[in-house]
Structure formats: structure tokens, C-alpha cells
N, C-alpha and C positions, 0 to 999 in steps of 0.2 A: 772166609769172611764175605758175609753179603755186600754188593758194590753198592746198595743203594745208604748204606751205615757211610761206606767208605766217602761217599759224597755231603751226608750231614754233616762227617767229622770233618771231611775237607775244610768248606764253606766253615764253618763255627772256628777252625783254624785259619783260616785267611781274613776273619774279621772279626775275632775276637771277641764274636759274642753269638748265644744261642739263641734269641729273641732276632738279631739280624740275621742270622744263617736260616732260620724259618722264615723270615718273609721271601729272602732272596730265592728259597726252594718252595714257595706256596705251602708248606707245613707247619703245624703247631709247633712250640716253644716245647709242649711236654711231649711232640714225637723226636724230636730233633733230641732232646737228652736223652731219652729212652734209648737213641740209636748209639748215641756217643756209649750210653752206660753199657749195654749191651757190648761193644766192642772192648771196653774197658773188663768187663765178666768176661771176655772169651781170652784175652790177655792175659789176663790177672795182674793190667799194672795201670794206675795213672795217668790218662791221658792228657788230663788239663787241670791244674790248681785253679779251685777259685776262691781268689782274695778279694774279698770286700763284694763289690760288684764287677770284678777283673775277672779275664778269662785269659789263664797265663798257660801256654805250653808246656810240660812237661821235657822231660830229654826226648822219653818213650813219643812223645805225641812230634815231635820235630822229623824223628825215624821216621813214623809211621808217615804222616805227611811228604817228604822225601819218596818213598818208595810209593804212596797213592798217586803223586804226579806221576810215576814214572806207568803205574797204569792206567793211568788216564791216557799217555800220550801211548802205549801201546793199542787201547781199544782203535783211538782215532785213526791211527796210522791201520787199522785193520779194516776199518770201514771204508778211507780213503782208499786201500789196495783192493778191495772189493767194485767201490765205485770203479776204479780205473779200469776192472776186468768190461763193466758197461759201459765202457767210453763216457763216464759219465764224471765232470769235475766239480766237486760237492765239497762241502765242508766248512769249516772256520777256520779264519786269518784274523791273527793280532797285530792290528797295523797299528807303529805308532809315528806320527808325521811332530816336528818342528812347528813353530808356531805359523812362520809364511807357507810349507807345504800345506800343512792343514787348512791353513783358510783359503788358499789360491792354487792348490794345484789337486788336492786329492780329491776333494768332493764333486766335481766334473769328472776325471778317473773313474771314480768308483760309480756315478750313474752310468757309465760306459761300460766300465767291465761286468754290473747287477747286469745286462741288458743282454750280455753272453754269457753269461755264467749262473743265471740264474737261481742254482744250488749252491753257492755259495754266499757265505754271512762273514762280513767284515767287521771285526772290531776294532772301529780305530779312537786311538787315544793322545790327546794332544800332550805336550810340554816342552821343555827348552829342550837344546838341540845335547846337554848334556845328561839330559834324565831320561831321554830317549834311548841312548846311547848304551847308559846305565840298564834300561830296562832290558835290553839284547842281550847284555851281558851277562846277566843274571839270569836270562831263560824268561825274564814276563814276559816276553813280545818276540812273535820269530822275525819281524821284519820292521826297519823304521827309515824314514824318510828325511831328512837331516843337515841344517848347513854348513855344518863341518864334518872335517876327517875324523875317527877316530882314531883314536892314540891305540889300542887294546891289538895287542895282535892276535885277539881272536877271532876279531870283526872283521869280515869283509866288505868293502863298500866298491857300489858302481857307480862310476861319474852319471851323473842322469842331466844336470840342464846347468847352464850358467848363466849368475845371477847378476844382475848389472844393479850392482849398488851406489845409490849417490846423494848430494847435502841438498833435501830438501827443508823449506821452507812458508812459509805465510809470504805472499807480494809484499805488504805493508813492513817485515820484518826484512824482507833484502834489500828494501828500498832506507830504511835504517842503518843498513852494514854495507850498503853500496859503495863507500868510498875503502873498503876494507879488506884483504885477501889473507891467501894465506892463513899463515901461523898466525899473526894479529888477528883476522878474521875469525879460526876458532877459539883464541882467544875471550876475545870481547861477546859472541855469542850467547846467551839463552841457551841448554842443552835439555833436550826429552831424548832419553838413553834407553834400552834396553840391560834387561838384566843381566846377573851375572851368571855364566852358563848357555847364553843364548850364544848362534852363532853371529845374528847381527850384531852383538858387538866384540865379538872377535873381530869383527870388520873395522871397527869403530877404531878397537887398538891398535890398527895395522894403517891405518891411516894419519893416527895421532903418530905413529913411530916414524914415518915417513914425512912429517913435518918437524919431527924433532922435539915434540911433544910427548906429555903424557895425563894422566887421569885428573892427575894435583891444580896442572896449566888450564882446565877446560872448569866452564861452572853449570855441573847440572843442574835443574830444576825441578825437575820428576822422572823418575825409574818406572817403567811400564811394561810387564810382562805379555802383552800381547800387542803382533802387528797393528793388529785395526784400531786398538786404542791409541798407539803412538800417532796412527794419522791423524786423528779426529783430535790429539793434542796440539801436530802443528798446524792442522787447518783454523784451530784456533787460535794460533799466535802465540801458543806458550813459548815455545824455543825453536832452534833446528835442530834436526838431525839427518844421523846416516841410515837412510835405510831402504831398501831394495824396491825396484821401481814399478813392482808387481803390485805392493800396496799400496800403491798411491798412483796408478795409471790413472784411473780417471779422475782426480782431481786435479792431476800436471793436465790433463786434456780440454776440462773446466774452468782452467787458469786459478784456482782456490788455492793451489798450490805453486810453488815454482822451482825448478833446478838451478842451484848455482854451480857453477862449475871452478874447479880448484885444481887446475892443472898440475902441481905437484901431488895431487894424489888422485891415481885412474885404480880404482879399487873393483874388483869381480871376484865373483864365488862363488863353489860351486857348489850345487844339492846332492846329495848321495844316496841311495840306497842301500844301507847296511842292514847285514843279518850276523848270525854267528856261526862262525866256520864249523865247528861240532855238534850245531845242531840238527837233527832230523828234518826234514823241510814235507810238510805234507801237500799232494800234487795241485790243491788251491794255491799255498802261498807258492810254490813255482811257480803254476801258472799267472798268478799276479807278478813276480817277479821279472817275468818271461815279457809282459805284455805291458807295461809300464814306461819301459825307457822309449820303446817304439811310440809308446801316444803320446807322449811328450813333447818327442822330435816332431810329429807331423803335425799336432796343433800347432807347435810353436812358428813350424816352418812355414803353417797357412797365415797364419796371423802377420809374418813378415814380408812375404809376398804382397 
């Protein structure tokens, strides 16, 4: 089977359409079926029903797919043990980062690591910290960056930074709830929450559970899937929340923002690096995995100093 069929019919299988699979590979719509059909004549079976304007996998095409991953990750792994013979670290990494690693911790990393590694190409891809989690697991991503544990016991994860989470606020909004702590205090509150799945509010529930609280007792106001969005909701006085103090440094430093402090709940958490225990690791994403926890510790260590 020629490998460059095997990559039309990839792409036209992972996005369900032959018109997308040609743009994504710079090819025509009628070479991309050509290729699919051609493999379909070398077979002699079905690779893809198409209903209506659907492009529906076959059994035969979910195989076939199956086993083209499994060449695909063979070639890499061949070219990566060839680089390694030239001391050379090259390649692709499927990074995928939680919403606070992504916007506050990786993109300084990875200008750091392009700057020694020059031969390699990162793809990193954002979501909550349990679709990331999901994506390891399933083989989309060899490596993800994440604020919680996972449950899977396939996953391994490495402690990499701890997160100092806490109930920020608008000045004009503390100065409102000033006379108020506590349980009362999240009570009566205004809440801008993160989703469900994120690790911030896994935070959120561990905090409500240590005040004897729970989801029913609190009144959210808006659900927001990204850190920098929840800031820019409390800077603007929509509500408080919990959330880690990396997004919102310089507005606490600005005074736009303010820490209140709730002594029955001292909440921290940690970031992880998880991969999956069975999968192949090509000597990029070691090398990233290798170099990671180390620039972490030393930024973090310079900035405390």
C-alpha cells in the first residue's frame, strides 16, 4: 500500500470529510478520493459509506485506521532513532496543557525549550484538565500538563509546581461583604465558577466541602471555561471566585483585584505532568518531559527570591 493513500485516507478519516482532508494536505478533493478509491480497489472492501453528504467509517476503514496509526507512529519512532544516532533531538510533541498551564506556564517553556531544541515542533492543545486527561488516554496526546490527578491507572503523572489557590475579588465587592466570613460569606456572594471538568473547580468543591457547604448553598452567576476570562469577569465585579493566583498576579499587584482571606479554608494544588504508561515516548517528548519540571523549579525559585 502506498503511504501517501494511507495519509489521505487517514486525514478523510479523522475529519470526516474529503474536501477537509484535501485542504489540510494541500490536495484536490478529486486526488484525495482517487486515493481513498484506489485503496478501496486494492482491498476490495468499503472504506467509507457516504450518506447524504456524511462520510461514515466503515468496520474495514476503523481497522484500517487502527493499524495506519500504528504506522505512522512506527515511521516517527524510526526517524526519531535515527536523529538520536546524530545527537540530534527532532521531532513532534502533542502537548496538551489545562487551561492555567496553558496560558501561564507553557508558552514561556516552550519559547525556552524552541531556543534548545530547535528541531522540534510542539503541538500544544488546550482544554479542561479532564479532556486532557481523556486525550492521554486514548493515545491523542503523548504528554499533558494538568490540575489534577488522574484517576486512570494508566496515567502517570509528576508533581511539577504547587498552586496557591484563593477567593479573589472586585475592592468595591469586598467592601460589600466586609462585615461577612465564612460559610455566610460564600453564601451571600455573587459566584464566576469554572466548568465542570476543570481542575479549578475541583478546587472550588474542596473548599465548599470544608465549610460544610455544597453547590445547591452557593449562587453562581456565570460558568466560564477559561482562566483569563474568569479574571476579566471579576475585575469587573460580576462575582468572586476561587481561583489560582497565577491568573490574576498582576491585577492583586494593581489593586483591580483583592484577596480575601477565609481561614477555614487554606486550599493548594498541584500541576502534573501526565503521559501514559504504555505508550511509546519519542526522544522529543522525553526530552520535554525531562526538562520541564527543572524550568519550572528555577523560574519559580527566581521570582521568589
Amino acid at each position: 500500500m502506498d503511504i501517501h493513500k494511507i495519509i489521505a485516507f487517514a486525514k478523510v478519516y479523522e475529519l470526516r470529510s474529503f474536501s477537509k482532508a484535501g485542504k489540510e494536505l494541500y490536495l484536490s478533493q478529486p486526488t484525495i478520493s482517487a486515493h481513498v478509491a484506489a485503496l478501496e480497489s486494492e482491498l476490495e472492501v468499503l472504506l467509507f459509506d457516504r450518506i447524504g453528504r456524511s462520510v461514515v467509517p466503515t468496520k474495514a476503514g476503523h481497522i484500517l485506521y487502527r493499524h495506519a496509526q500504528s504506522m505512522f507512529a512506527a515511521v516517527h519512532l524510526a526517524k526519531a532513532e535515527i536523529r538520536q544516532l546524530q545527537d540530534r533531538v527532532a521531532g513532534e510533541v502533542d502537548l496538551g496543557g489545562s487551561s492555567i498551564p496553558a496560558h501561564y506556564l507553557l508558552p514561556e517553556f516552550l519559547a525556552w525549550f524552541h531556543a534548545r531544541y530547535p528541531e522540534v515542533v510542539v503541538d500544544l492543545r488546550i482544554g479542561d484538565s479532564a479532556e486532557m486527561m481523556e486525550a492521554v488516554q486514548e493515545g491523542a496526546l503523548t504528554v499533558a500538563v494538568v490540575g489534577s490527578p488522574p484517576s486512570s491507572p494508566d496515567l502517570r503523572a509528576v508533581p511539577l509546581l504547587c498552586d496557591d489557590v484563593a477567593l479573589v475579588m472586585s475592592p468595591e465587592l469586598a467592601k460589600r461583604f466586609e462585615k461577612l466570613a465564612g460559610a455566610e460569606l460564600f453564601r451571600a456572594l455573587p459566584w464566576v465558577v469554572r466548568e465542570v471538568g476543570s481542575g479549578t473547580r475541583r478546587v472550588m468543591e474542596q473548599a465548599l466541602s470544608a465549610l460544610g457547604l455544597s453547590w445547591q448553598d452557593i449562587r453562581p452567576v456565570a460558568v466560564v471555561r477559561q482562566a483569563s476570562i474568569m479574571a476579566r469577569c471579576l475585575e469587573a465585579g460580576m462575582g468572586a471566585g476561587m481561583t489560582s493566583t497565577l491568573t490574576v498576579r498582576e491585577s492583586l499587584d494593581q489593586g483591580r483585584l483583592v484577596r480575601v482571606a477565609v481561614p477555614e479554608v487554606a486550599v493548594e494544588r498541584q500541576f502534573y505532568l501526565v503521559h501514559h504508561a504504555k505508550q511509546t515516548l519519542f526522544p522529543a517528548a522525553y526530552r520535554l518531559m525531562e526538562e520541564l519540571p527543572g524550568w519550572l523549579s528555577q523560574k519559580f525559585a527566581v521570582e521568589e527570591a
